[in-house]
N, C-alpha and C positions, 0 to 999 in steps of 0.2 A: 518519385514522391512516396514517402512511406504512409499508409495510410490505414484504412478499416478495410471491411472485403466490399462496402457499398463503392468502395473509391478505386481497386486496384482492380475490382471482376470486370471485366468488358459487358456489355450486355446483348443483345439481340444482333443488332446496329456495329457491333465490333467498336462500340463507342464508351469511353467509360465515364459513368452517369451521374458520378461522386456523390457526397452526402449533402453538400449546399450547406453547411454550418457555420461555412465563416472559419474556420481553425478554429472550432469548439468542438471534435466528433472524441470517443472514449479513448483514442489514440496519442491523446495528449495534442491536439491541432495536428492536422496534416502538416502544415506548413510549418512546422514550428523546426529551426537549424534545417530544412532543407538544402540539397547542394544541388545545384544543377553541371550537370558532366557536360561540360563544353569543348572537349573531349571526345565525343561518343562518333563522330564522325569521321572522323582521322583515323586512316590508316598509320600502322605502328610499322616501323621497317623494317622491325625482327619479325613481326606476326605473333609475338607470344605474349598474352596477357599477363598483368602482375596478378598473382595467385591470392591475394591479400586483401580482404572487404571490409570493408568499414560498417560496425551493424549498429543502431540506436536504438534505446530502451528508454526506460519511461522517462519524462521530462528534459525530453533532450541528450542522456548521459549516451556518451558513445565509445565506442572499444574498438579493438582489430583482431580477428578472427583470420585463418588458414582455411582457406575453400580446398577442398579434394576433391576438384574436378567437376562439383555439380552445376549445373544448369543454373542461375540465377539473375534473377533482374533488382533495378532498383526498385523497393517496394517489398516484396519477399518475404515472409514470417519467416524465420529459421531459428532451428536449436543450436545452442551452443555451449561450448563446453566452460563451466566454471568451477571455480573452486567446491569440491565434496558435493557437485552434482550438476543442475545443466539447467538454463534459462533461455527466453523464447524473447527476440529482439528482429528488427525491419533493416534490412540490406538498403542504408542511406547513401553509399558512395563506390563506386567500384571502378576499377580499370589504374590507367594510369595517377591519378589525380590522389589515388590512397598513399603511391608514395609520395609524392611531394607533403600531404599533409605529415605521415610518420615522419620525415626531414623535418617538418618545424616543428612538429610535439618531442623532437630530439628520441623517437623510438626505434629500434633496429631491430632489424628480422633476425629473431633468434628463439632458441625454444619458448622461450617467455612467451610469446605468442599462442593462446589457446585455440583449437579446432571446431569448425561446424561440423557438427552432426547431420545435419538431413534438411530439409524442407519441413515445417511445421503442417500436420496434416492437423484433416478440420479436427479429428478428436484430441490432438494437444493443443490449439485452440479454446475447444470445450474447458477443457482441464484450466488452463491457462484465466479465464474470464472466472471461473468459477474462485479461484485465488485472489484475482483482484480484487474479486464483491469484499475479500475481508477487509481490502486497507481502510474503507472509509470509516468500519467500526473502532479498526482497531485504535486509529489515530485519533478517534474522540476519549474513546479507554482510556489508553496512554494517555492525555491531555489531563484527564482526569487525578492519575496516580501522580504525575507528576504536581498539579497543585497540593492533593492529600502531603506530598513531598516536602513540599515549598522548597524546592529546586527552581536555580535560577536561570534557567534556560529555555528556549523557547524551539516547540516542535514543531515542524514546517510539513516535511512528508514520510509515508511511510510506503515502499517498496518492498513487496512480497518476492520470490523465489519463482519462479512457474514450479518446479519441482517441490513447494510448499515443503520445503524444511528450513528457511532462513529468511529473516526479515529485516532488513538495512531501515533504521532509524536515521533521518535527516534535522536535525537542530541547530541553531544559534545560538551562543552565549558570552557575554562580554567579559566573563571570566573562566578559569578551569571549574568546572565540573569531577566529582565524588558520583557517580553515576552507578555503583557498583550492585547498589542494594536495590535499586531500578533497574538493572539487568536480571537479575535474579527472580524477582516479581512479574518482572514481563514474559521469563520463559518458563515461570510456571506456570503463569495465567495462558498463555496461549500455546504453550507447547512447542514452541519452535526455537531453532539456534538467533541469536539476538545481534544485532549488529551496530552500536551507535556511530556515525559519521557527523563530525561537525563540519558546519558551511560559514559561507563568508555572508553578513546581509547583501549582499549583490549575488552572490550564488542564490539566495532564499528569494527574491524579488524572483529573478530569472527563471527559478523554478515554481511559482505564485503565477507569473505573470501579471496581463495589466497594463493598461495605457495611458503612454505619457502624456504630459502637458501639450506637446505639438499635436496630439490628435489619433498617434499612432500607435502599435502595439510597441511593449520596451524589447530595447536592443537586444537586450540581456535574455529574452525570451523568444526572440525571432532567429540572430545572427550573431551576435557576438560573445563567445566563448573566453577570448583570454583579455581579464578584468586588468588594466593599469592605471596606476596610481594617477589622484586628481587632486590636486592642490589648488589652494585659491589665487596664485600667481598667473595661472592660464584663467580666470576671469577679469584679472587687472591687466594681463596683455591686451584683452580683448575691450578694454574700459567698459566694463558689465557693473553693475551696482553691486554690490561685495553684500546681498540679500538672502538669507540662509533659507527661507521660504520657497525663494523662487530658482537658485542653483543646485537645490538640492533634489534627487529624484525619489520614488516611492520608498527605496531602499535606506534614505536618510542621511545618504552619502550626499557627494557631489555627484552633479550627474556626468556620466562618462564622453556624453556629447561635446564637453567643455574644450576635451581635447581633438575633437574631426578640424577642426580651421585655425587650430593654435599654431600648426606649420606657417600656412599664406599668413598669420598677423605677423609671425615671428620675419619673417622675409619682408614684410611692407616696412614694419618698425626700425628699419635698419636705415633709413633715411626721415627718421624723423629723431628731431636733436632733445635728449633731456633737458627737463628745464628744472632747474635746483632752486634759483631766484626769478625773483621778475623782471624783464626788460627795462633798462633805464634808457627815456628819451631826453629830449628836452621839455616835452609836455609833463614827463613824471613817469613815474613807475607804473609798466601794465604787467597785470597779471593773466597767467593763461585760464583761462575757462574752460575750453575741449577742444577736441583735436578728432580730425576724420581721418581716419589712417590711411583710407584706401585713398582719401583724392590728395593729399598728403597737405591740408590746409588747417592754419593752428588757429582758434581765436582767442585771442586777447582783450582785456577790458581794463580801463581806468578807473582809480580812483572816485567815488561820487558819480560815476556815471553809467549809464544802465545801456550804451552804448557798444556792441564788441565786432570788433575789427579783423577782418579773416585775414590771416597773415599766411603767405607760399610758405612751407616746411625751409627750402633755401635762403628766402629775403630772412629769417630768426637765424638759422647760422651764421648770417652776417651779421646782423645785428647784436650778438650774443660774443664773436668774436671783436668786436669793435669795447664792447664796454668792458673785455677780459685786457684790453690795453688805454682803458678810462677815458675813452672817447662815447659820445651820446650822439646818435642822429638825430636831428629834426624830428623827424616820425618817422612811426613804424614801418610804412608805404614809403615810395620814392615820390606820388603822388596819394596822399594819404583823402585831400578831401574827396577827388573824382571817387576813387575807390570807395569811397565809406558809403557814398553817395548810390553808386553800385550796388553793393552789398546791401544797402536798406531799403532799396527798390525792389530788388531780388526777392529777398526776405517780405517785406509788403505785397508784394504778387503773388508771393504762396500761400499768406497764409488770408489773404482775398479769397483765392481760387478755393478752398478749405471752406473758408464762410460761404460760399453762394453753393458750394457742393452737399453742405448738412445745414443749411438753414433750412426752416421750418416755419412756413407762414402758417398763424393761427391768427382767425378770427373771432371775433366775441359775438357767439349769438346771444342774441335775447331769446329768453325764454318767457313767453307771454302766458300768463294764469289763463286758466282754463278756466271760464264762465262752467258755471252748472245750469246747465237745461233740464226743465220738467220734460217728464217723457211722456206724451201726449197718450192718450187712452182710447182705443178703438173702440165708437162707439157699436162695434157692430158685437162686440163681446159683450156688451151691458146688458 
């Protein structure tokens, strides 16, 4: 767990005593994209570790680094080497599990890959904290020049250098950006090399954070790194009300959630039959009303009538293949009145059990006037 020095120092007890903050400590949340090495227990048959660690820096951003042999756990300040100077970031993932994740970020161990320098000792720490104190001014600054601008973009975060010579700007904008004459101002105004990055609104959420609708913290801030696409056709698989309020997440998008169960609906919907028209009986044309995908039962409803008839996904293929050769069953059901009779029992039981579960007996008190009584006078005070 990468964390502050209250979360990673052991203390007296050999027990480490954490900050208790919830994933709110200056570390950006302890917990935030942590990986748990399930891994760490297994012996490897070669005995030789992968030399390659996975390190994480503010809001999540994570890289891969070349260890030269030193000592290291997960959790770990360390330096490392970057582009025109060197930055201090937390040993998130080590051992075998770095490679499988370079396997699916498609990266290969080649010089590309930059070098740790050392263990962060406490005074590049010191140094370190004393650079962050800038971002929070800096990013109000910036916000500032930017409206003076009227530049259409919008600034999310600002990530200092530990070596305080470069500052990576993080923004949003719905269009390209002329930023040129904003670079310029920025690194006279604060003296340092200037670096703008644009983000996606899902990269800005995830780096915001913030909790969603079901209660939790968002994906995108916790666990989930690779954003794909969400269309509103995984809300109509799932027959979800097509409501731009409530599918959509802080980010403005759709939320990413849409797609965790769109596989199991895609797989249940494979036996349930499209309906293009309505069922022709001999009673008349029913139309479908809804459909429960998991217990695979259609309801249908007539004409003028506020009655609807749960039909088996199979007994409508049949029925659908009968009137494609202009023949009309009876009814829907082979025994249609038992069934209905059924079903409206069923239906009337629950929604009985419902009423005596949130009913609420009230009673009407009377409220009787309150006489005014003389307050008799001690004659012993007279």
């Amino acid at each position: 767990m990468s964390g502050c020095t209250t979360c990673i120092v052991p203390s007296e007890n050999n027990k480490i005593p954490g900050c208790r903050n919830n994933g709110g400590c200056l570390t950006d949340g302890c917990d935030k994209l942590s990986v748990t090495d399930w891994l760490s227990d297994m012996e490897l048959p070669t005995g030789e570790t992968f030399n390659i660690i996975e390190v994480r820096f503010k809001s999540g951003r994570k890289e891969f680094f070349k260890n030269n042999e030193l000592s290291l756990v997960t959790g770990d300040p360390v330096v490392v080497d970057v582009p025109n100077g060197h930055h201090i970031g937390y040993v998130s993932m080590m051992g075998e599990l770095v490679k499988f994740q370079m396997k699916k970020k498609n990266i290969e161990d080649d010089e590309n890959i930059r070098k740790i320098y050392r263990k962060a000792t406490p005074r590049d720490m010191e140094k370190f904290e004393e650079v962050r104190g800038r971002e929070k001014k800096t990013l109000q600054r910036t916000r500032e020049i930017i409206e003076e601008k009227g530049l259409e973009m919008k600034l999310t975060d600002v990530e200092f250098q530990a070596d305080n010579t470069k500052a990576t700007f993080y923004y949003s904008a719905d269009e390209r950006v002329d930023f040129r004459e904003l670079i310029k101002m920025l690194a006279s105004e604060f003296k340092i090399r200037i670096e703008m990055r644009q983000i996606s609104l899902r990269q800005e959420a995830g780096r915001l954070g913030g909790i969603g609708s079901c209660g939790r913290e968002l994906c995108c801030s916790t666990w989930l790194t690779d954003f794909k696409s969400v269309s509103t056709t995984s809300a109509r698989y799932q027959n979800l009300s097509l409501n731009p309020s409530k599918l959509s997440g802080q980010c403005g998008r759709l939320k990413c959630c849409l797609n965790y169960e769109l596989d199991t609906y895609m797989e249940a919907l494979v036996d349930i039959p499209e309906i293009e028209a309505p069922l022709v009986t001999e009673k008349g044309e029913a139309f479908l009303q809804k459909t429960d995908i998991f217990k695979k039962i259609m309801w249908f409803g007539y004409k003028n009538e506020n009655t609807w008839i749960a039909v088996d996904a199979s007994r409508v293929t049949e029925v659908m293949e009968l009137n494609k050769k202009g023949k009309k069953p009876a009814t829907l059901l082979e025994n249609e009145e038992a069934d209905i009779e059924d079903t409206t029992m069923a239906l009337n039981s629950d929604l009985e059990e419902l009423d005596r579960k949130f009913k609420k007996k009230t009673k009407r008190k009377k409220h009787k006037k309150k006489r005014f009584k003389p307050r008799r006078k001690n004659p012993g005070n007279e």
